[in-house]
N, C-alpha and C positions, 0 to 999 in steps of 0.2 A: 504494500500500500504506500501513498506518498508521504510524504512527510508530514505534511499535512493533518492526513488521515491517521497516521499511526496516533499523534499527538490528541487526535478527538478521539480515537477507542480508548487509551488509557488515560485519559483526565476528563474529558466531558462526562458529566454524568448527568442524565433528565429524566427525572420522575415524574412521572404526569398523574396531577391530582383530579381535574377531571377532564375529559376531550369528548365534544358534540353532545353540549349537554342540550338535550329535549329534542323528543323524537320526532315532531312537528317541523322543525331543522331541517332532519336530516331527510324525511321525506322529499325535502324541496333543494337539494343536493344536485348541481353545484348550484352554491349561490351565486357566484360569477362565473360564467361559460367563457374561456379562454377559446383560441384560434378566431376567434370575429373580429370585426371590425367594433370600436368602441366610440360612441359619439359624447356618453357622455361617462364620468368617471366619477367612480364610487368615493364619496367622502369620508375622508377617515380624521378624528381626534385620539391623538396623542397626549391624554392626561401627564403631566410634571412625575414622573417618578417617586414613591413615598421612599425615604431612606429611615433607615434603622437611628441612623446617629450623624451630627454633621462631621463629616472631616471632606477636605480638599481630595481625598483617597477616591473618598466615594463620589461625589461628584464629579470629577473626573472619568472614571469610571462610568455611572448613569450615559453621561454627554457619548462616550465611544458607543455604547451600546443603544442609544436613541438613533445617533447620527447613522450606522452601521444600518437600523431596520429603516431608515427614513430612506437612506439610498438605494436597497435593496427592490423596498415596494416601489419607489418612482421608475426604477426599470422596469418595472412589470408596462408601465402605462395605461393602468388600468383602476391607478386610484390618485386620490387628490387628498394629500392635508390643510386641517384648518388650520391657520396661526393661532398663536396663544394666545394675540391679541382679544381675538373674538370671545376666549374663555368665562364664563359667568362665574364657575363654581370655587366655590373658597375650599381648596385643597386640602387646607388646615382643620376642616371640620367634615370631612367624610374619609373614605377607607376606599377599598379596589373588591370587596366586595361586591356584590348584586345588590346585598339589603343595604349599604352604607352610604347608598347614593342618590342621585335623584335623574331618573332617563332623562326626564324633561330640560334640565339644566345643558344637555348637551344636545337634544332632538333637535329646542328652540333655537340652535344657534347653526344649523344648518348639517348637523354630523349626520352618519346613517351608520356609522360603528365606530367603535368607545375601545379604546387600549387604556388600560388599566394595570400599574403594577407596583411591582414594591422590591427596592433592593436593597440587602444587608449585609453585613460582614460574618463570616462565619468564623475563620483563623485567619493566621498571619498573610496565607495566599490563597484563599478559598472565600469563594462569595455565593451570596443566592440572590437569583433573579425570579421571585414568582408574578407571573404575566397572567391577565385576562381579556379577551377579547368578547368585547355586547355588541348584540343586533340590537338601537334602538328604535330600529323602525319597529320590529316584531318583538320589544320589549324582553330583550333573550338572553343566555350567555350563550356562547359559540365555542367558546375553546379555553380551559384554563391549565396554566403547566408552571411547572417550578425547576427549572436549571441550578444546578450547583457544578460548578467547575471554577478553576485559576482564573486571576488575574488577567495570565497573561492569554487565557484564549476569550477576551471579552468582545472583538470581533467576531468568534466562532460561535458566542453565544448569540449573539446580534443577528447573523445568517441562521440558525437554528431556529429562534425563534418566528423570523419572515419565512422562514420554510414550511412552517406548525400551521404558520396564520395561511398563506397560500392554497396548503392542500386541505387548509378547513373550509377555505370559501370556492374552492375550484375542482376538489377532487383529486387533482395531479400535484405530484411531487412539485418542490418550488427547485427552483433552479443555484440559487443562491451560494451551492455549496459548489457547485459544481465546475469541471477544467476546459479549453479549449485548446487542441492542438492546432499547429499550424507549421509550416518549411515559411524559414525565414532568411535570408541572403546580409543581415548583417558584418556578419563578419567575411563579405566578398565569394563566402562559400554557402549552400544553404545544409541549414543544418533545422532541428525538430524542437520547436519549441512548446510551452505551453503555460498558459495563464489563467487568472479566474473569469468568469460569467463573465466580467463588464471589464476586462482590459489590462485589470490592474495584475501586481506581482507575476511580473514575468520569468521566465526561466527556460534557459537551455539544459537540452536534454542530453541533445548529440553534440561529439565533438567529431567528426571524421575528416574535414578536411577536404569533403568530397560534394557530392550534391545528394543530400539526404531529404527526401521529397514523400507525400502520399502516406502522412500515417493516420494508426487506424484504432482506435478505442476498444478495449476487451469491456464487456457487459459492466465485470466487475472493477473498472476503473483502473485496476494494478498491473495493465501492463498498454500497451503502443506498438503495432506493427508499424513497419515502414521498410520506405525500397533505399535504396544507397543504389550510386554509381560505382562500381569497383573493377579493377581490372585484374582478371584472370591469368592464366600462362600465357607466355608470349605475346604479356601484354594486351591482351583482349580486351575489351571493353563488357562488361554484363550489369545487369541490374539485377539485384539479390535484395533477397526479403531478408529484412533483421525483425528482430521483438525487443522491444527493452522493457525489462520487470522492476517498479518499483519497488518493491518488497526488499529486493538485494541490490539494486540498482546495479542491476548487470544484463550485459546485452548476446543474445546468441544468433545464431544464423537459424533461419524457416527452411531457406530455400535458394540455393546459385544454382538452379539448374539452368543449361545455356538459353541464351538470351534475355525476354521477358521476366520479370516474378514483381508483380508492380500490381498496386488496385487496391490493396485487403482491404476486407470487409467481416469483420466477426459475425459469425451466426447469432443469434441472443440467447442462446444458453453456450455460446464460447465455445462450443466442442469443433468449430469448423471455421475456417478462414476461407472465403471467396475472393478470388485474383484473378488477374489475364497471366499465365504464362506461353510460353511461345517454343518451348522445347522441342515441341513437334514439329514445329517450323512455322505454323498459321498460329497466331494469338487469338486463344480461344479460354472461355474462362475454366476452371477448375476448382475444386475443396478442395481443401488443407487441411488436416489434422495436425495442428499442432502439438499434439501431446508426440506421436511419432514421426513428422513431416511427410507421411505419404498422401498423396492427391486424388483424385476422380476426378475426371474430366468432365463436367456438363453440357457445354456448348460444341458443334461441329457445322462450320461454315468456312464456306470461301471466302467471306469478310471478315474482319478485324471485330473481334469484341469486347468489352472493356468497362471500367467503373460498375461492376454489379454492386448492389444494394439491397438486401436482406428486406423483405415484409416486417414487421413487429410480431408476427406468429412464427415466424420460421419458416413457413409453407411455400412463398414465393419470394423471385429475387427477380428484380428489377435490371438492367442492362444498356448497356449502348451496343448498336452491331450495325456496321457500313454490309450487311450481305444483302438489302437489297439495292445498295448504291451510296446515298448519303446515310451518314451514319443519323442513325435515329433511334428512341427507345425501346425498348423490347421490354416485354415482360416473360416472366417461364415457370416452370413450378421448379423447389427446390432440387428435384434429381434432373431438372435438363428438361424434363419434358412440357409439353402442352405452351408452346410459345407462343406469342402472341405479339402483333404490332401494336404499340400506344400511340407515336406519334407520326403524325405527314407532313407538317409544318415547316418552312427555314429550312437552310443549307446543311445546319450540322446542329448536332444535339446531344446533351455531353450533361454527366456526374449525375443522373437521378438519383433521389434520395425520398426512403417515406417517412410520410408523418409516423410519429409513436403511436398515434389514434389509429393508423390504419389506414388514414379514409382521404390521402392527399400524396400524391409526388410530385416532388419537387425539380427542376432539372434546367439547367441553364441551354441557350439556342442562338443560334447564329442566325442574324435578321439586322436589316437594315443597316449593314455593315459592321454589327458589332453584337459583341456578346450579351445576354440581356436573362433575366431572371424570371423563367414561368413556373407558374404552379396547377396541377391538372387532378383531376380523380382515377381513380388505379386504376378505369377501364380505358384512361385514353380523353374524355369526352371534358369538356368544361374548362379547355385551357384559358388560364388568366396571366396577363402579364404584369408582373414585378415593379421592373425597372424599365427606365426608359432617359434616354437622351443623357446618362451619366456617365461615361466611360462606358469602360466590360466590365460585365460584371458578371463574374462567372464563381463555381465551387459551391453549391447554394449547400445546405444541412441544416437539418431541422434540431429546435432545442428540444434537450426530453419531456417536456411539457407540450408542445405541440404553439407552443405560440409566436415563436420566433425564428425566424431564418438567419443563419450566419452566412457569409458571403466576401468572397475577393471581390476588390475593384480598384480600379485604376484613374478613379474619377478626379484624383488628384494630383496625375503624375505617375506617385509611385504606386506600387499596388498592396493595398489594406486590407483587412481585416473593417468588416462591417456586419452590422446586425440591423432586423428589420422585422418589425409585425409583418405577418402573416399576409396584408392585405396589402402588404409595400409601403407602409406608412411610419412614421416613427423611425428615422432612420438615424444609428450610430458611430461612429467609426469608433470601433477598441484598440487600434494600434499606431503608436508612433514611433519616431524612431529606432526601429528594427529593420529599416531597409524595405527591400519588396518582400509581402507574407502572403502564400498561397493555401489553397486546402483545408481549409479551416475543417476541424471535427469538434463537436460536442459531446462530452460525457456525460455518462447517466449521472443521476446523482449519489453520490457513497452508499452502498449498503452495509451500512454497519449498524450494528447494536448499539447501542449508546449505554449500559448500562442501566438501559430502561426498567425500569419498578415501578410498581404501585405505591403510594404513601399511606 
């Protein structure tokens, strides 16, 4: 696991004292439908933090962990905080309870959900954070939890807690914790990077010295395929698959079998990597087991095939294949069979990707002289277009919530790392100075145990 993650399984600890409370709630689940378009945004109050005792420690402290969940939810774009200006309620004389408050002190001032919390010192490096989130429009509580962990992971506790709030109002995992790979040319060579959700703490993975391009997320976050340029005996040129495992931070070879080994795509239960290799001579796609690196071949065409993309069931895999001329989508079921044409559209059509819901792929197209960002339904039908008039904008990948697309573009030069609602709207760029960054991948988000208990 990353470094990251090791540090939240053994110090983050969350107990959850109650989650979706009142079944009238949970009936009407999700409360915000993610992947739409959003016209108007849900308003949220952030009640003042109640502390245990004053010291500069603690507040301190509170402010990392407010700021932390304030920036988290304004990524989403799909809520709006009230200033404190607006606040009526005298802090000083009610609690984060349900019975200690008054809804209406916060309905009448325009909110429609109520964060409520309280933090305290527990030892020298350990604190609690217990949080509640109310529906006051439906007079409710919605989510209450209580975090105890260090200090020093009060950021961790901040994305934990917008993750809780997230998948109580949406259904789906929040994104908050999660990494994004990318080949970045920094250092004159491209090598494998990877950063948090919105940009920040960067870090190289690969050091080779070479052109390290195309990596590829395992389910469970702890490891990264990817292709490297290397050259073989008498100086040959090949492209080989590596894996790099967080866990030991050590790198092994998949796959140098001659020429191709470039594409991976983990199955989603891991047991199998999807690639183009070309050993045969024709670049046709193949599974991987990676536990033994022996392959099976899926694809067989006189065209080139390439970028497959795993279903979210595992049942189908999504494709690019020039065999009837211009390269265009393909769809097929996991063993090679029952193929299918998605797209007729533009000259060329390249990297589909599906939604985690199932119910969308994504795939960048060559049109109007440039590369541009569509989104379609798996049978083909309802293509919508992205982007438009900004550069190329190619590499498209869905976030594991289903509501964000990640994406290369070059709308400024050089070529970036961008993110983008579903519906092309809201657009961000996450990378600066790293040079040109291609290929952008999203991770799921951590499955770990938290030390979760009941109180």
């Amino acid at each position: 696991m990353m470094l990251g993650m090791r540090r939240l399984r053994s110090i983050l600890l969350i107990y959850t004292i109650t989650s979706l409370i009142g079944s009238s709630f949970a009936k009407d689940l999700p409360y915000i439908a993610v992947g739409n378009a959003h016209t108007k945004k849900t308003v949220i109050a952030y009640a003042p933090i109640v502390l245990s005792e004053s010291s500069n420690l603690l507040s301190q402290s509170v402010q990392t962990i407010t700021q932390t969940v304030v920036r988290d939810l304004d990524f989403m774009d799909l809520f709006r905080f009230l200033g404190s200006s607006a606040f009526i309620e005298d802090s000083k004389k009610t609690g984060i309870t349900m019975d200690s408050f008054k809804f209406s002190d916060w309905s009448s001032i325009g909110a429609e959900l109520l964060i409520k919390s309280a933090f305290s010192n527990v030892s020298d490096n350990t604190f609690s954070y217990e949080t509640y989130l109310y529906d006051l429009t439906g007079g409710k509580q919605i989510l209450a939890k209580k975090y105890i962990s260090t200090y020093e992971d009060l950021k961790t506790v901040g994305h934990s807690f917008a993750n809780d709030l997230v998948k109580a109002l949406t259904g789906l995992p929040g994104i908050f914790l999660t990494k994004i790979a990318m080949s970045c040319d920094l250092t004159h060579k491209k090598e494998i990077y990877i950063m948090d959700f919105d940009g920040s703490n960067v870090k190289q993975i690969t050091q080779h010295g070479s052109i390290a391009f195309a990596p590829a997320w395992s389910p469970s976050g702890t490891k990264i395929a990817y292709s490297l340029f290397k050259k073989h005996k008498n100086n040959v040129k090949n492209i080989d698959l590596y894996e790099y495992d967080f866990q030991t931070s050590t790198i092994r070879m998949l796959s140098n079998r001659k020429g191709i080994n470039s594409g991976a795509a983990y199955s989603p239960d891991g047991k199998k990597i999807a690639l183009t290799m070309s050993f045969t001579g024709n670049p046709e796609i193949f599974a991987l087991d990676p536990a033994n690196t022996t392959v099976t071949r899926l694809t067989s065409s006189f065209g080139v095939d390439v970028d497959p993309s795993w279903s979210p069931d595992g049942k189908s895999m999504a494709f690019v294949s020039s065999r009837t001329g211009m390269p265009m989508v393909f769809n097929m079921q996991a063993d090679g069979s029952k193929v299918q044409r998605l797209t007729y559209a533009g000259r060329y059509n390249a990297t589909p990707n599906w939604s985690p819901q199932n119910n969308k792929i994504v795939f960048a197209g060559w049109i109007d002289q440039t590369f541009d960002i569509f989104i379609m339904n798996p049978d083909g039908t309802t293509i919508e277009r992205l982007s438009k008039n900004q550069g190329n904008n190619e590499d498209p990948y869905f976030s594991p919530d289903g509501n964000f697309v990640i994406f290369s573009s070059n709308r400024t030069g050089q070529q970036n790392i961008y993110v983008m609602n579903i519906d092309g709207t809201f657009v961000k760029r996450l990378t600066y100075g790293l040079g040109n960054c291609v290929t952008p991948k999203w991770s799921n988000p951590p499955n770990v145990t938290l030390g979760l208990a009941h109180e």
